[in-house]
C-alpha positions as CSV (number, residue, x, y, z in Angstrom):
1,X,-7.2,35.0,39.8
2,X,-5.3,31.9,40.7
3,X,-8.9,30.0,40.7
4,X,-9.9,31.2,38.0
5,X,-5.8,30.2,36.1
6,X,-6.7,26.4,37.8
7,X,-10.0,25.9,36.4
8,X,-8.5,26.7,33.1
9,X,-5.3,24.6,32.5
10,X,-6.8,21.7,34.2
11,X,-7.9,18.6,31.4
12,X,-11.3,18.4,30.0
13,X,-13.1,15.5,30.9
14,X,-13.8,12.7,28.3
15,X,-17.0,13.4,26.1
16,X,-18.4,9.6,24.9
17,X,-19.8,9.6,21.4
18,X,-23.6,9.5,20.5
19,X,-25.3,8.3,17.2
20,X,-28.3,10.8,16.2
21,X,-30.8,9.5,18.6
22,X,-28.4,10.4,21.4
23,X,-27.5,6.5,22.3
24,X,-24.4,6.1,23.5
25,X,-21.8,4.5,21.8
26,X,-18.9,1.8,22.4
27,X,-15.5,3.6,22.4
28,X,-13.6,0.9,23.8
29,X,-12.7,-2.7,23.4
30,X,-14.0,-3.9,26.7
31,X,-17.2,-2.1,25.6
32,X,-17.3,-3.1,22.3
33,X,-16.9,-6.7,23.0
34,X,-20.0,-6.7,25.7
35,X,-21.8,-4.9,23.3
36,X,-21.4,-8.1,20.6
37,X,-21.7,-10.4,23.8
38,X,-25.2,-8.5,24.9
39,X,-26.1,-8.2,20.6
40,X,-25.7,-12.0,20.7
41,X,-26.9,-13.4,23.2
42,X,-30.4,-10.6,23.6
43,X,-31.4,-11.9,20.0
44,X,-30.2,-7.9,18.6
45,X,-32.2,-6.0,21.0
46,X,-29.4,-5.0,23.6
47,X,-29.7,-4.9,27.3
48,X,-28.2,-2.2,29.7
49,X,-27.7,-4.2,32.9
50,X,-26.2,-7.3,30.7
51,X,-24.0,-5.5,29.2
52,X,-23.1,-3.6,32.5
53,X,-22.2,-7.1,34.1
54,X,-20.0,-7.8,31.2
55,X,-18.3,-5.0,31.7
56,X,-17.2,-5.8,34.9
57,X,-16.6,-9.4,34.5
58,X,-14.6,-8.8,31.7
59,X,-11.8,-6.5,32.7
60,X,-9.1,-8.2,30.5
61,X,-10.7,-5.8,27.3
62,X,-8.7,-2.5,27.5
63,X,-10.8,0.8,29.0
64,X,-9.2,3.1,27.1
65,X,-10.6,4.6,24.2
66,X,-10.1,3.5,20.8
67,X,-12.9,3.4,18.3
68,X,-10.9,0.9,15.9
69,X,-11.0,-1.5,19.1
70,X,-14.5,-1.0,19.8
71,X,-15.4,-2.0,16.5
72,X,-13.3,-5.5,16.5
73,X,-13.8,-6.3,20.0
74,X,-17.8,-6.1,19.0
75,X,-17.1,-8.5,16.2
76,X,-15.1,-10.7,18.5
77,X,-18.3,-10.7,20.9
78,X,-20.2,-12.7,18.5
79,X,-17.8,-14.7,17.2
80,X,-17.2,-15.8,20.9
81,X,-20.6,-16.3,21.4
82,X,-21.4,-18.5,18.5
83,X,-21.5,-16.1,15.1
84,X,-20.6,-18.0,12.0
85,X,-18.7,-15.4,10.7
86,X,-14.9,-14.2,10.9
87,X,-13.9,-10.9,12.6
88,X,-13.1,-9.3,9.4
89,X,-15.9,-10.1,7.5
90,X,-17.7,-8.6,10.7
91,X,-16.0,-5.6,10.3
92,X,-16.7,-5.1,6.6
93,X,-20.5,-5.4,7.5
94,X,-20.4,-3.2,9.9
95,X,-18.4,-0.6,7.7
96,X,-20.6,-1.5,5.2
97,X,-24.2,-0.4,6.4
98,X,-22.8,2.1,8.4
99,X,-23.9,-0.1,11.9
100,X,-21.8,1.2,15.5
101,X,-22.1,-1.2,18.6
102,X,-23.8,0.9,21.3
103,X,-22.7,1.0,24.7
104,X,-25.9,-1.2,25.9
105,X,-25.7,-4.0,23.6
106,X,-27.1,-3.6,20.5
107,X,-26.0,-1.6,17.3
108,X,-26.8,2.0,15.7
109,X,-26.9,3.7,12.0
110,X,-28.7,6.9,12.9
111,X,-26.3,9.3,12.3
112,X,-26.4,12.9,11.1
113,X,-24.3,16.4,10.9
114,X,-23.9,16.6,15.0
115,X,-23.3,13.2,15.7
116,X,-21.5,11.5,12.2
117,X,-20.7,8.1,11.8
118,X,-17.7,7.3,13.7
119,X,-15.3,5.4,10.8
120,X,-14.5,8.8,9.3
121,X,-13.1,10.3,12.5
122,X,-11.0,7.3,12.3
123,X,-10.1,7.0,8.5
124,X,-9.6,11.0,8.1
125,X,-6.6,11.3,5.5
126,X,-5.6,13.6,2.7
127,X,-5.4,10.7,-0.2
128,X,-9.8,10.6,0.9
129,X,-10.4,13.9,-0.9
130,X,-13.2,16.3,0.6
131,X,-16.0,13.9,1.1
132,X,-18.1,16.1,-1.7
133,X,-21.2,15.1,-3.3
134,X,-18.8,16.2,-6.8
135,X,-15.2,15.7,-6.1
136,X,-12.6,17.4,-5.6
137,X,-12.3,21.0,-7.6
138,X,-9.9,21.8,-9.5
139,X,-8.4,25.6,-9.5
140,X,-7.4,27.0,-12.4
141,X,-9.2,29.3,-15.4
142,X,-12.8,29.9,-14.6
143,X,-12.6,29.2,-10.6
144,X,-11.1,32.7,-10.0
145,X,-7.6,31.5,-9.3
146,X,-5.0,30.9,-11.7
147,X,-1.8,29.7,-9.5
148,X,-1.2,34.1,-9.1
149,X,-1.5,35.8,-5.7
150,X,-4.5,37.6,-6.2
151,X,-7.9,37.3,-7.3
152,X,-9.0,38.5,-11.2
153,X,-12.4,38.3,-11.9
């Protein structure tokens, strides 16, 4: 019994994020920066074991997950390695077409119901309404509740 009270209470480990295809995605600084370095410097096509040695050669990134800081340490990866471009207008593109840096160096927009695009897990607020197709519905007359406690047809 007290096994089976252990297994229970003790922490869940960490589950990373996937895009549709089930690639793995950046959910930290540290990887989100060696996934712009890897972006950058492969030509866009990524590279597992380049992005691996960033990883550990680049231990000044924080490990710990935050999806907002995987998202501008990407976009500080190839600004560092020779992008044009600011940070911020990184970040608008990437919020833009819906792009994610991946864990292996390159970037995703294959999402679908199981595995959603990561901003809205991070934006999630009332003032954003449902997310319908139509809007937000009104109650009232005609959609069977009019502020009473019960239902009339």
């Amino acid at each position: 019994m007290l096994l089976v009270i252990a297994y229970v209470a003790r922490p869940s480990p960490h589950v990373p994020l996937y895009d549709a295809n089930l690639v793995r995605l950046a959910e930290t600084e540290r990887q989100g920066y060696c996934s712009g370095v890897t972006f950058w410097t492969t030509q866009y096509e990524g590279d597992a074991n380049l992005a691996k040695e960033c990883r550990k050669t680049h231990r000044e990134e924080s490990g710990r997950v935050d999806l907002l800081a995987a998202e501008r340490g990407f976009c500080r990866g190839i600004v560092d390695e020779g992008w044009e471009g600011s940070v911020p207008d990184c970040v608008g593109i990437l919020q833009g077409y819906r792009y994610w840096p991946t864990y292996d160096g390159s970037i995703t927009d294959q999402w679908n119901r199981a595995r959603p695009y990561p901003r809205p897990i991070i934006e999630s607020s009332p003032e954003s309404g449902d997310g319908s197709r139509t809007g937000d519905r009104p109650s009232g007359p005609g959609r069977g509740y009019d502020g009473n406690d019960y239902y009339r047809p």
